[in-house]
C-alpha positions in Angstrom: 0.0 0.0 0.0 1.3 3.6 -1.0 2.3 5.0 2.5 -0.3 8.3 1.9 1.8 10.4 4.1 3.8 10.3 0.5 0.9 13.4 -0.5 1.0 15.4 2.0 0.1 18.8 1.6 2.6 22.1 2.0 1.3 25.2 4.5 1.0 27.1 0.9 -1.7 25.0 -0.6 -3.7 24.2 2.5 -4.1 27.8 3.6 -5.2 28.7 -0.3 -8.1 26.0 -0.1 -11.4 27.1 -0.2 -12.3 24.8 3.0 -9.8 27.1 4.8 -10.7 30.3 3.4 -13.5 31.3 6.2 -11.1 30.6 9.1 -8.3 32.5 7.5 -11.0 35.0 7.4 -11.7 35.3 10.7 -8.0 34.0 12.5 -5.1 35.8 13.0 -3.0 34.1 10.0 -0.1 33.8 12.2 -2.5 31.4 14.3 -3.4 29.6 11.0 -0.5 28.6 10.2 1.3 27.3 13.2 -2.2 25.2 13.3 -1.4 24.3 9.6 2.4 23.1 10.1 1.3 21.3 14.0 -2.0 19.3 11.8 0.7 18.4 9.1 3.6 17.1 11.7 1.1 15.0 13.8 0.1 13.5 10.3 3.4 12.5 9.5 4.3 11.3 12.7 0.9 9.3 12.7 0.0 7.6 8.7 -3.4 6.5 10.6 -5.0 10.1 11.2 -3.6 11.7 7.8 -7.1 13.3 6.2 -8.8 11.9 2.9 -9.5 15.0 1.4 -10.0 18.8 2.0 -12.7 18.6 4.2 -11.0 16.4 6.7 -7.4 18.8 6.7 -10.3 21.7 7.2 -11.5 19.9 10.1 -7.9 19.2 11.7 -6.8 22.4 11.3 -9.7 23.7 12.3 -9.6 21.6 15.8 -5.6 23.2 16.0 -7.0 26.4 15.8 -9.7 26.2 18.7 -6.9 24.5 20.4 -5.0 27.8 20.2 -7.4 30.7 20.9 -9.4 28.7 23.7 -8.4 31.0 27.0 -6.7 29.3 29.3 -9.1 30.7 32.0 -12.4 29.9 31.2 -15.8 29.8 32.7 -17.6 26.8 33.7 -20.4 25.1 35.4 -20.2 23.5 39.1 -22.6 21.1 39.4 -20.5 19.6 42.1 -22.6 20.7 44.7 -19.8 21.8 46.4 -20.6 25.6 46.7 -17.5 27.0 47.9 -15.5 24.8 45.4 -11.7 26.3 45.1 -10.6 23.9 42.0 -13.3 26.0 40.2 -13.1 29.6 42.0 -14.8 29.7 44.9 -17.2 32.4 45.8 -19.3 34.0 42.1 -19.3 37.6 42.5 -22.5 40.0 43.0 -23.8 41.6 39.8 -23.2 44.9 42.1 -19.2 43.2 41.8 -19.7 42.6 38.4 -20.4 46.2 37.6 -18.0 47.9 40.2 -15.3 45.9 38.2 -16.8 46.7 34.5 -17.0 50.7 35.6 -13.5 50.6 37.3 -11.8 48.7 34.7 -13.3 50.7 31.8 -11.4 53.6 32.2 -9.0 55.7 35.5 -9.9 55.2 38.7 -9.0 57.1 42.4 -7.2 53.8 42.9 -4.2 55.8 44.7 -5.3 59.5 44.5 -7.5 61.6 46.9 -9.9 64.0 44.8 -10.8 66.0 47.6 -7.2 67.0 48.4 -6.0 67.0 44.9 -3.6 64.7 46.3 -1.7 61.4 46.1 -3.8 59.2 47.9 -3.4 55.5 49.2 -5.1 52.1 47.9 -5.2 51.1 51.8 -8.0 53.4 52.6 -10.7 51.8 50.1 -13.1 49.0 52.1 -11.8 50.1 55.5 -15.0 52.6 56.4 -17.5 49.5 55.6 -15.2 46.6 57.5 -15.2 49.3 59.9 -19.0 49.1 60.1 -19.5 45.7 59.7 -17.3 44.3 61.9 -16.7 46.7 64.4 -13.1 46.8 64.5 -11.4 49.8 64.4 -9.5 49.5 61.2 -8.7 47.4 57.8 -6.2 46.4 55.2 -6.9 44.3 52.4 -4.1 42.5 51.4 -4.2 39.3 48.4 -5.1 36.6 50.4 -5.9 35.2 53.9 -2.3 33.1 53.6 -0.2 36.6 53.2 -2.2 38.3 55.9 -0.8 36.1 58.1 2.4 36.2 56.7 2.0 40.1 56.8 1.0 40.3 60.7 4.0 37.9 61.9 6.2 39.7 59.8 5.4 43.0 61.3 4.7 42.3 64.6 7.1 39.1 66.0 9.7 38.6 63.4 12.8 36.8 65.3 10.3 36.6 68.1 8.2 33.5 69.6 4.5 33.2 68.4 2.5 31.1 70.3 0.0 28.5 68.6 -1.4 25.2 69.8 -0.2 21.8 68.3 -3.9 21.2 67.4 -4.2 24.4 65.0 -1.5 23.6 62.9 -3.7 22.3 60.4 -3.0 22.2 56.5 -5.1 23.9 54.2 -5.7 23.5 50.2 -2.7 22.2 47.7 -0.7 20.9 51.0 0.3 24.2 52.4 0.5 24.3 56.1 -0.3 26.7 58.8 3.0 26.0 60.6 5.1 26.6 57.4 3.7 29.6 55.8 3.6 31.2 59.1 7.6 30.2 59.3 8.4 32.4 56.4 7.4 35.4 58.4 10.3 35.1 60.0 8.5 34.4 63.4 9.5 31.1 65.5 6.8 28.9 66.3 6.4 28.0 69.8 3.9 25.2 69.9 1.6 24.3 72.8 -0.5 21.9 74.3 -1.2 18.6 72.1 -3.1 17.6 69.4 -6.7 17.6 70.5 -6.4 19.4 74.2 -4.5 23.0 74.7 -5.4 24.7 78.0 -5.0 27.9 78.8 -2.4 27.1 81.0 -0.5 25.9 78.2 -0.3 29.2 76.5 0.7 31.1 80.2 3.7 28.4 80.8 4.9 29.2 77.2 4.9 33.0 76.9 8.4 34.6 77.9 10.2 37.2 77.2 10.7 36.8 73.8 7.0 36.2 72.8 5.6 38.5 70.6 2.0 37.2 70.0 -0.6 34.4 70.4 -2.1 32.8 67.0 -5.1 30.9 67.5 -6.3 29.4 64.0 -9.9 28.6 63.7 -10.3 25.0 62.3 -12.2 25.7 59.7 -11.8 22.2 57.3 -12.2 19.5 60.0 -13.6 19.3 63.2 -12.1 17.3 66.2 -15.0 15.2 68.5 -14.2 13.4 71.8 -11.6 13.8 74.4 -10.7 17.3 73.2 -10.0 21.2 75.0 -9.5 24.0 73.3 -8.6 27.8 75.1 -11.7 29.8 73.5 -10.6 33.2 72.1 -12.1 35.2 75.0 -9.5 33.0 77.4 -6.9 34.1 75.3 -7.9 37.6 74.8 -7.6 38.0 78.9 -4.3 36.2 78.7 -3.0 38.5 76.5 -4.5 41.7 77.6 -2.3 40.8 80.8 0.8 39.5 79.1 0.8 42.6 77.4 0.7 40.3 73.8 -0.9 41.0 70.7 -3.5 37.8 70.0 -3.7 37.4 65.9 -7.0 35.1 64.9 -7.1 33.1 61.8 -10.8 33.3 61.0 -10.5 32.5 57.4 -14.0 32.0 56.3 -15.0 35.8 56.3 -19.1 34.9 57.4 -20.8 38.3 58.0 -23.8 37.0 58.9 -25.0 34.3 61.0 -26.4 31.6 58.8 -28.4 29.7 62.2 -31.8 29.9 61.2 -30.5 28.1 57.5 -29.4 25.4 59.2 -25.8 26.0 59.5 -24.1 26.6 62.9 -21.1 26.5 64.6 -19.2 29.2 62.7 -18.9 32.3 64.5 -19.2 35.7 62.3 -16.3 38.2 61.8 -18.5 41.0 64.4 -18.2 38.1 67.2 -14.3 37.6 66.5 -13.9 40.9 66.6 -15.7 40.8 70.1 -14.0 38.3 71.7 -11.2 40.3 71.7 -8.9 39.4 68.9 -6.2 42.2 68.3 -6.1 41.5 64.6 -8.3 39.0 62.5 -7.5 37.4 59.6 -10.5 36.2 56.9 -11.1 35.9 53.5 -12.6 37.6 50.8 -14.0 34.7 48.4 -15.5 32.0 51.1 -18.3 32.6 53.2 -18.3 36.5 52.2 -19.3 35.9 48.6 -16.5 38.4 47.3 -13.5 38.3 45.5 -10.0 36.8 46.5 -8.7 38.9 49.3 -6.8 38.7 52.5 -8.6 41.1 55.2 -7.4 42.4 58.0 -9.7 43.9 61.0 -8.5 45.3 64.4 -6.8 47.5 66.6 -5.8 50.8 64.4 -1.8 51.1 66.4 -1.5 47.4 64.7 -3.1 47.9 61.6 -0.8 51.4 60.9 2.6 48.6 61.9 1.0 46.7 59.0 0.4 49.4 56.3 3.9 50.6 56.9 6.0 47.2 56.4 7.4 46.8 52.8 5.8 43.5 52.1 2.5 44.8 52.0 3.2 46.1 49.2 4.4 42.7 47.3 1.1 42.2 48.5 -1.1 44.0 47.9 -4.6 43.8 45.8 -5.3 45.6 42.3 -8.5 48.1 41.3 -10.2 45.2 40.2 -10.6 43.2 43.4 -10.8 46.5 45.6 -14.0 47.4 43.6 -15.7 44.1 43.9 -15.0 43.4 47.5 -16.2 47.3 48.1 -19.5 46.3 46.7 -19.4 43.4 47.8 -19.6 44.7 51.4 -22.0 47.6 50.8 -24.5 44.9 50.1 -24.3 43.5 53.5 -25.9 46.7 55.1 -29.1 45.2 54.0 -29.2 41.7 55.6 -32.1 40.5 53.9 -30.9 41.8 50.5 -27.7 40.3 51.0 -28.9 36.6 51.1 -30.4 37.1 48.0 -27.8 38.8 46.2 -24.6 37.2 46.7 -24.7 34.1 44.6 -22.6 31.7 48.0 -25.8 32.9 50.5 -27.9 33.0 48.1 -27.1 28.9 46.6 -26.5 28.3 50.5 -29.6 29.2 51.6 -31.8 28.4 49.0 -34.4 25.9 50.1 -34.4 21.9 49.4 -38.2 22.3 47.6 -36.5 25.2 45.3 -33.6 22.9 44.3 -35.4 20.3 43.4 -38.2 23.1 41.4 -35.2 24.2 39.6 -34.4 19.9 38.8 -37.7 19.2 37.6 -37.9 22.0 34.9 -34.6 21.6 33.7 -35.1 17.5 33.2 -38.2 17.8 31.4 -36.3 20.4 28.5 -33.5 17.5 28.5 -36.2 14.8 27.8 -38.1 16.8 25.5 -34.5 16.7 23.2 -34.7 12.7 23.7 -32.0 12.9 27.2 -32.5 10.0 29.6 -32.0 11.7 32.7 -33.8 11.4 35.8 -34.1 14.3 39.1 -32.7 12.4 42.6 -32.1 14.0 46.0 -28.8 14.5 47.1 -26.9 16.0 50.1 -24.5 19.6 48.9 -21.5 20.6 50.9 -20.2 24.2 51.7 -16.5 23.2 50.5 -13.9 26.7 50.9 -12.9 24.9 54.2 -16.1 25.8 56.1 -18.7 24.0 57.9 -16.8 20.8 57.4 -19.6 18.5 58.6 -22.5 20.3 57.1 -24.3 18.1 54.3 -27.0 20.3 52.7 -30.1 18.6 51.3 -30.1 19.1 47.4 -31.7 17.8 44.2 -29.6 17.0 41.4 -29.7 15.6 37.4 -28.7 12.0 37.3 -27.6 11.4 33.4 -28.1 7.7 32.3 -25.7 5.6 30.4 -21.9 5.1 30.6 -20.7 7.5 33.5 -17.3 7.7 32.3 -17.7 8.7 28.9 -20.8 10.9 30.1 -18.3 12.7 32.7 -15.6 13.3 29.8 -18.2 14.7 27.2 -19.6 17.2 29.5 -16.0 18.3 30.8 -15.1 18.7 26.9 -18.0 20.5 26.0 -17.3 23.8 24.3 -19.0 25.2 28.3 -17.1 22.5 30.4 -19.9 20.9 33.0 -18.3 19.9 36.0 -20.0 16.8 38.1 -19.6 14.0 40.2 -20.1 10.0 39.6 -21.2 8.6 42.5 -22.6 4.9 42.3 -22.2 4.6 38.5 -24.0 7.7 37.6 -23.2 11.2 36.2 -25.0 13.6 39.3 -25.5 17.2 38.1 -26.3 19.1 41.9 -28.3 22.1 41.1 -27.7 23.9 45.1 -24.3 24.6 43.1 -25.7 26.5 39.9 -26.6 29.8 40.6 -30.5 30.1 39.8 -29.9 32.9 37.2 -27.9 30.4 35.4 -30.6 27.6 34.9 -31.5 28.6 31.4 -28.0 28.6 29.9 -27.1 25.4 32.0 -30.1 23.4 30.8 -28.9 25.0 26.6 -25.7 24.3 27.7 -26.7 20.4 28.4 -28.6 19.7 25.4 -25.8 21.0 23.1 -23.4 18.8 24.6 -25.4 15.5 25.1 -27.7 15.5 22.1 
């Protein structure tokens, strides 16, 4: 047989076909090509794949091309059921975040200038009146995540000094980063107390001398420890440190506002009551429980805060327009609690009821079937995910897709909109507590282009 990668043909001639013509039309030529010369090598490499005719080199080099100009970045579905997922980007902004960003981004900004003074001004100063208000601390920085607001804090206020924190907080959090390592490269030395599930207060007083600089207490966030345990509760320490004369830096992490009790969810105290208890400086995020945007914030005692403005790392971390202006309105949403829950897309999908889930199910199913989609509505149970409420298990309705679940999983994942699910028992599960409920329309298009 005549090997056919004898009749291969050049870049020239395939870019002058007429099959070709519309994509040269409408991609970069530079793109083109490259696509062009990488469809040609894999042929040669591979006799098997070389195409029959003009419409099958169109094809390949059309499938190079998407290849090329597909972002890197792109947007998805989570129909995990994992609200707070951080594989697929946590917390979806506000359309109040959306805008802030669209208007700030569109043209300049006051990012670093004060227009009353006619003045250089400084980024630090945006958010701080509303975490002010909100939290009742008595100032803020915003830094670019909860990691490097730690890192900040020991950096400024113990470095070469002794930091305090119990053996049962030194917990690891996403991609195997642990507590005890990142807060190392502050510069602080760890002085670890009491064991792994019981840490008195007396543990902490035996351990402070001289050269302590602070007490860390690190709210477990991602696991919860039952049985024989003791933990000192941040008011203890607050006293201890009032009369040691010691800073006491909390690792909230999960940035709640709001209580979410009366939904069902309890156990995580809010950023007001941290504040409360006494905490000198508190640590939280901006994309978990808060509903905003990446962000390491800071609230607490103004002498502190001011030590932490002025050391030169917050600058290497600092945050951009972008994330100041949806984390500003972000915030300005919580002065209206009951608005709040319906406008940030994590309360919102967190407190959404189990009878709306499974309203949402139903109507989206029956469009499936009506294309000819075997799929089915089950109940399920949803998870916070974000490292909060570990135990919670949320009671959710989801789209169970029949047929093979492996291939099923891979189709949905390679559809031109990725769907992201779970298999559980041999079936593809679609949870809808994890779609926002302005996105049913487009999610339910979305699954009929892809499985039909």
């Amino acid at each position: 047989m005549t090997d056919p990668r004898r009749d291969l043909p050049s870049v020239t001639a395939l870019l002058a076909s007429e099959r070709l013509r519309p994509l040269v039309d409408r991609t970069p030529r530079a793109v083109v090509v490259e696509a062009i010369r990488s469809a040609i090598d894999d042929a040669r490499r591979e006799p098997t794949i070389v195409p029959r005719d003009d419409a099958a080199w169109a094809a390949l080099v059309e499938a190079a091309v998407t290849a090329r100009v597909q972002p890197s970045l792109r947007a998805l579905f989570n129909a995990t059921g994992v609200i707070l997922h951080t594989n697929l980007g946590r917390a979806p902004l506000a359309d109040a975040a959306l805008t802030a960003i669209r208007d700030t981004a569109a043209g300049y900004c006051n990012l670093e200038y004060d227009v009353g003074r006619g003045e250089r001004g400084s980024r630090y100063g945006h958010c701080v009146r509303l975490l002010r208000e909100l939290t009742g601390a008595g100032d803020a920085i915003v830094v670019n995540n909860c990691a490097a607001a730690l890192v900040l804090a020991l950096n400024s206020l113990a470095r070469s000094r002794d930091v305090l924190v119990s053996r049962g907080e030194l917990i690891e959090i996403g991609g195997s980063f642990r507590v005890p390592e990142i807060m190392a490269k502050s510069g602080a030395r760890l002085v670890e107390v009491g064991s792994t599930n019981r840490t008195h207060i007396g543990d902490y007083a035996q351990a402070i001398t001289d050269r302590a600089a602070a007490i860390v207490k690190v709210h477990r966030s991602n696991f919860a420890v039952e049985g024989f345990v003791a933990e000192a509760t941040l008011g203890d320490l607050a006293t201890l440190a009032k009369e040691r004369q010691l800073p006491l830096l909390h690792d909230f992490g999960s940035g709640l506002m709001m209580s979410l009790e009366r939904y069902g969810l309890a156990g995580e105290p809010t950023a007001r009551d941290t504040v409360a208890a006494g905490a000198s400086l508190v640590f939280m995020s901006g994309d978990k429980l808060l509903g905003g945007p990446q962000a390491g914030i800071i609230v607490g005692d103004p002498a502190l805060v001011t030590r932490l403005r002025t050391n030169p790392l917050a600058r290497a971390m600092r945050v951009d327009k972008l994330t100041l202006a949806a984390l500003e309105a972000t915030l300005a949403l919580y002065r209206d609690p009951e608005t709040v829950m319906r406008t940030v897309p994590t309360l919102a999908m967190l407190t959404a009821t189990h009878s709306a889930i499974h309203a949402r199910a139903i109507g989206i199913a029956a469009r499936m079937r009506s294309r000819d989609i075997a799929v089915t509505v089950v109940d399920t149970e949803a998870s916070v995910g974000g490292g909060a409420y570990p135990t919670a298990r949320i009671p959710s309705a989801a789209l169970a897709l029949t047929g093979d679940a492996v291939a099923l999983e891979s189709r949905l994942r390679g559809g031109r909109v990725p769907v992201i699910g779970r298999i559980a028992d041999g079936t593809v599960l679609l949870d809808l507590r994890s779609v926002p409920v302005g996105h049913d329309e487009v999610f339910a298009d979305t699954l009929i282009r892809t499985l039909s």
